[in-house]
N, C-alpha and C positions, 0 to 999 in steps of 0.2 A: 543217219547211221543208228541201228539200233545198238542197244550196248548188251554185247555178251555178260551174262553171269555164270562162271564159272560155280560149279553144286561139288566138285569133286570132293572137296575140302568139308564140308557139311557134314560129314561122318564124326568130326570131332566134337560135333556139337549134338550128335546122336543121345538117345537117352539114357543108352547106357553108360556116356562120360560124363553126359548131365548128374545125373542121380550120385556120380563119384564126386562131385564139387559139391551138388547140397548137403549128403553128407558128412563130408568136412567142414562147409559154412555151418551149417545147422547143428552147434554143439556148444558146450560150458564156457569152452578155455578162452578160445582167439573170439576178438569180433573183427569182423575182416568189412574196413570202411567200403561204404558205397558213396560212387562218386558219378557225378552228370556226365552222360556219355558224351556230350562237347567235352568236359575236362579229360574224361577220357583217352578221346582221339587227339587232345592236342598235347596233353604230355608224353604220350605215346611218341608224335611226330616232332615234337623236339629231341626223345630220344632217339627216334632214328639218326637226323638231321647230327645230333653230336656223336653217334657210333660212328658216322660215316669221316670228320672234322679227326674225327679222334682215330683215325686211319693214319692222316701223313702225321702223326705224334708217334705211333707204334711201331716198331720195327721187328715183327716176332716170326719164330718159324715154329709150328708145332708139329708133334710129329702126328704120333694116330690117338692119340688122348688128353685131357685135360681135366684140370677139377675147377669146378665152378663154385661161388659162394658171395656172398656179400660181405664178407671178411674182408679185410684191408689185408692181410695177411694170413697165410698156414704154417709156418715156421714150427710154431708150437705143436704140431701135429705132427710126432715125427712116421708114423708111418703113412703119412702122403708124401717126403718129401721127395721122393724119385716123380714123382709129378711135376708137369707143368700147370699153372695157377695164374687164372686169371679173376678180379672181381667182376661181376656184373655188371656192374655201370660203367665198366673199360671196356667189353666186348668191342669189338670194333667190325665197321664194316663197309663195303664198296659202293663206288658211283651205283652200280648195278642194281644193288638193294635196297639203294635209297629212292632209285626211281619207279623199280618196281609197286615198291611200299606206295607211294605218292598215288599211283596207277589202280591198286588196289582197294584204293578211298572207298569209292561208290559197293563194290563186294563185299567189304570188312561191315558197311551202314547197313545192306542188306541182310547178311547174316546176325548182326545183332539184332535187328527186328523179328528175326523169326525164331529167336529163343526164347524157350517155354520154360521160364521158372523165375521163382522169386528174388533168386540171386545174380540175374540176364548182367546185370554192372560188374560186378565181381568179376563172375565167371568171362565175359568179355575181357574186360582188360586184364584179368592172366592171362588169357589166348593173345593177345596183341603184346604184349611184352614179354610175350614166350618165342615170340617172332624175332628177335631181334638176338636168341639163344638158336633155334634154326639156321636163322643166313649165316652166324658165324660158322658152327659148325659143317657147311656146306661150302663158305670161301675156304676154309682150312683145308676139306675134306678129310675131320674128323673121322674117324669107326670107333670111340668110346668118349661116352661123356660122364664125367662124376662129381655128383650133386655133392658137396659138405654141408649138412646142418641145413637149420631153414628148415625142415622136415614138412613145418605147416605151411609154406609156402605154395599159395595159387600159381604162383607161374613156376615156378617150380615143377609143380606135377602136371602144367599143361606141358609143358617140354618135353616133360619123359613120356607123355604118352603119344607124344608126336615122334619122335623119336625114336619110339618103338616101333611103330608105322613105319618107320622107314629104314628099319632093321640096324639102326643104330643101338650099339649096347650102351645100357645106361645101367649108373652103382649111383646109390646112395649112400654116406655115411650118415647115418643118423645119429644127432650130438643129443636130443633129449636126454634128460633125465625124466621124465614120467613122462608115458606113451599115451597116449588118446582119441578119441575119432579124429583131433585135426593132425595127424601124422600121419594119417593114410597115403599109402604109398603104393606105387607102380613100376618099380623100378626090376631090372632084371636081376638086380644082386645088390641085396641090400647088408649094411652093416652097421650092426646097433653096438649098444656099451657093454654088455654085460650077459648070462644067464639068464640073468632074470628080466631083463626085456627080451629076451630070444626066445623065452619061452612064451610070455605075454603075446610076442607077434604069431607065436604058432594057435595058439587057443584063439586068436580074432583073425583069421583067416577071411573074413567079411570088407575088413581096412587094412590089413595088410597080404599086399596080392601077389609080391617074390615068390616066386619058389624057390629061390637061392636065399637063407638069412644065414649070417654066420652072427658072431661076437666077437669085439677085442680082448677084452680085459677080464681076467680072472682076479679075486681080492689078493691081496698081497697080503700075508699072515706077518703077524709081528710076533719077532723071538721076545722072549724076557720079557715077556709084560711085566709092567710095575704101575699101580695102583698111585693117585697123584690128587684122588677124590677132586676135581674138579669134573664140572658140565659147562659144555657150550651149548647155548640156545641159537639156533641160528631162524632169521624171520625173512618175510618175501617181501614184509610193505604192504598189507591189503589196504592200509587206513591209508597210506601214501601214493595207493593208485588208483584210490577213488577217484583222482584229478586228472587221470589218465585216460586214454579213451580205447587203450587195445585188449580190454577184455570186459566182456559180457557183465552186466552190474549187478545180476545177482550169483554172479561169482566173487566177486568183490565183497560185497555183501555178508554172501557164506565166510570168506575170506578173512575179513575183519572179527567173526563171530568168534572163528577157529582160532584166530592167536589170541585173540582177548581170553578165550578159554586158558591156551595155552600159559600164558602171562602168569593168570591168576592161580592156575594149579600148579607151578614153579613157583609163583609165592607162599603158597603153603607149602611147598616142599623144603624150601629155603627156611623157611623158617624152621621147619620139624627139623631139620637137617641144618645145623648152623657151622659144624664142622664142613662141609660142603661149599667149595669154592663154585659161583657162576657166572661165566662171562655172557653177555648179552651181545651178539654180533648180529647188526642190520644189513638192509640190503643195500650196500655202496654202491653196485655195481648200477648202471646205465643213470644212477643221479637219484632213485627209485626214493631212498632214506638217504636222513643227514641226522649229522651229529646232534647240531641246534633243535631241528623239532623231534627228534628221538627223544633228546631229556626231557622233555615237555611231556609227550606222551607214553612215557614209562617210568615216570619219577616216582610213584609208588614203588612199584619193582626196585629199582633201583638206589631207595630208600634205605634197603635193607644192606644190616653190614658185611654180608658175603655175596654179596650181588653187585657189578657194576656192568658198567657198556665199554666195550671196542674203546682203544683209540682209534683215529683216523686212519692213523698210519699203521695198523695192525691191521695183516692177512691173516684170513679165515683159514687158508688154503696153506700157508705155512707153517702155521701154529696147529693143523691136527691134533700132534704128538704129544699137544702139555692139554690133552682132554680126553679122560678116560669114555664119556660119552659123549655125544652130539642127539639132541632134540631139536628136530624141526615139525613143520606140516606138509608141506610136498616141494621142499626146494631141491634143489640138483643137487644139492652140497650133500641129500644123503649119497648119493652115487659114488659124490668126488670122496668124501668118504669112506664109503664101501670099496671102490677099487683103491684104496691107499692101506685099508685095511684094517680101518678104525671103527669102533662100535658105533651107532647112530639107532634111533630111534623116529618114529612116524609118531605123533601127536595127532589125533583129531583131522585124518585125512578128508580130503572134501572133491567132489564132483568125479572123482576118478575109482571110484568104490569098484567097479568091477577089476581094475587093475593091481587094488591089494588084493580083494577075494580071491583070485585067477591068480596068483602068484605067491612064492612064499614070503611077502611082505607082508602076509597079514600074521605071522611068528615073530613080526616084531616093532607092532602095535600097539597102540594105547589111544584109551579116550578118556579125558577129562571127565566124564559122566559118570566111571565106573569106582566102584568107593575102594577098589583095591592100588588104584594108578599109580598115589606115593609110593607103595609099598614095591610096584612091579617095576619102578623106575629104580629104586636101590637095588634089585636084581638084576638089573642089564648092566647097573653099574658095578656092582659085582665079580658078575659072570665074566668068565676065563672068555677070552678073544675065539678057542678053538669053539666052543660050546653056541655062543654066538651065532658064529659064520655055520654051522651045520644046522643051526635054526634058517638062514638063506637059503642054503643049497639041498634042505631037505625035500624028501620025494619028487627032484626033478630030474 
């Protein structure tokens, strides 16, 4: 018997979806691990094997849409909650698919042999556990799918572009705080945070390929401002994820160069400035920074008598209000910021230079290099909330 190969499907792997995943692989931020196409196919078919286990667990009716995400929950999002929500690694699915899949062994082998590029691993196992977003949406008989977050997500964007193909609508909510080639998107209707990423995705029209982009959030103005002369510094960890393996090492690199700048030009500021309270807030969140080797590595900083760190038990996100400014380098927390309405500043932004330039982020920038920075940092701290936010929203 000879064995049919099936070509119909080969479009996806065409070079014009090709060149969309190098793309995205071939950039600062993410590094997107490569793994042995044996491990490949065989995590692949254990996830089939427990979508299908994970069927007589599930008892679900959906109607004609869903939002997908690897969130354990969307609660906190309240404008999905008219949505139905499932994770990813819950999808579930049929005897049907499980044997199909099984069947499709020798065509999935063949197809990755004939793709042409340096990312063939990557790009392969997004396409194979984009599969398993497919059969669902097909047992269900879905007509819209909606991505949350994940934005840099390989199987992600193989989904939506298969998807597309088969005239399924597909939305994105796009949860970034700072946009860049690996958030390239294909989605039919995309929805990002702000202005100021909406305008970003219209100027890069090359990585982001909607033609529907809307935004959620305008800033929230604060009445009565009242001057409190405190700063929060808030940091990503670049020294702390040197031991990590999900981004590129001389981004890390740059990374570690930029808060160390930053550090050290808060310490002369702290010092010229000793009426000036400043809290030091790390990055808690996914384990990134800890208390114990924070003091270690900012004890200078922290030396000083109007400078200390977080307690543990203190949120970033709570506390806004008792800090007339926020200095970071490129964490989200300027966003969570700007949409709550509070002043923030950019310190020595790195690898994403064309998204301050292209935006009005770069009205409310600084770099440690420049001998005026003390002086323009007591200006923001200063400066009235309305004056501020029309430095944002100007000429857009």
């Amino acid at each position: 018997m000879i064995l049919e190969i099936d070509l119909s499907r080969l479009d996806i792997f065409s070079d014009k979806y090709i060149k969309l995943f190098e793309l995205k692989c071939n950039q600062k931020i993410i590094k997107y691990k490569k793994n042995h196409v044996f491990k490949v196919f065989f995590i692949y078919y254990l996830r089939v094997l427990y979508s299908f286990l994970h069927s007589f667990k599930v008892k679900r009716v959906y109607n004609n849409s869903i939002v997908i995400s690897h969130l354990d929950s969307i609660d906190n999002y309240g404008y999905l909650n008219k949505e139905k929500y499932c994770k990813y690694n819950k999808l579930n699915n049929n005897i049907i698919y499980l044997v199909s899949e099984i069947i499709k062994f020798p065509k999935y082998l063949y197809w990755f042999l004939n793709i042409k590029s340096d990312y063939k691993n990557q790009i392969f196992e997004a396409f194979l556990k984009s599969q398993i977003i497919i059969g669902f949406t097909k047992k269900y008989n879905l007509k819209k799918i909606i991505f949350f977050g994940y934005d840099y997500d390989l199987v992600f964007l193989y989904a939506t572009i298969q998807l597309n193909q088969i005239n399924i609508q597909t939305e994105l909510y796009c949860n970034s705080g700072f946009l860049g080639v690996h958030n390239l998107e294909v989605a039919n209707k995309v929805y990002c945070r702000t202005k100021i990423h909406k305008y970003y995705m219209l100027s890069r029209k090359d990585i982001f390929l909607s033609k529907d982009i809307n935004y959620l959030f305008n800033s929230k103005r604060i009445s009565n401002q009242t001057i409190v002369n405190k700063i929060a510094i808030y940091t990503s960890g670049y020294y702390a994820r040197s031991k990590l393996n999900f981004t590129d090492n001389n981004t890390i690199h740059q990374g570690i160069i930029s808060e160390q700048q930053i550090i050290e030009t808060m310490r002369k500021y702290a010092i010229e400035n000793p009426n000036i309270d400043i809290v030091l807030f790390i990055h808690l969140h996914n384990n990134i920074e800890n208390i114990i080797d924070a003091k270690i590595y900012y004890k200078d900083f922290l030396s000083l008598d109007n400078v200390r760190l977080q307690d543990e038990n203190e949120n970033s996100i709570e506390n806004f209000n008792s800090y007339d400014l926020g200095v970071c380098c490129m964490s989200e927390i300027f966003f969570d910021r700007y949409e709550r309405g509070y002043k923030t500043i950019l310190m020595n932004p790195f690898a994403l230079d064309d998204f301050i330039i292209n935006s009005t982020l770069k009205n409310v920038t600084v770099y440690s290099n420049n001998l005026n920075t003390i002086d323009k940092i007591n200006d923001y701290l200063k400066m009235k909330d309305e004056k501020y936010f029309n430095l944002l929203e100007k000429n857009e």
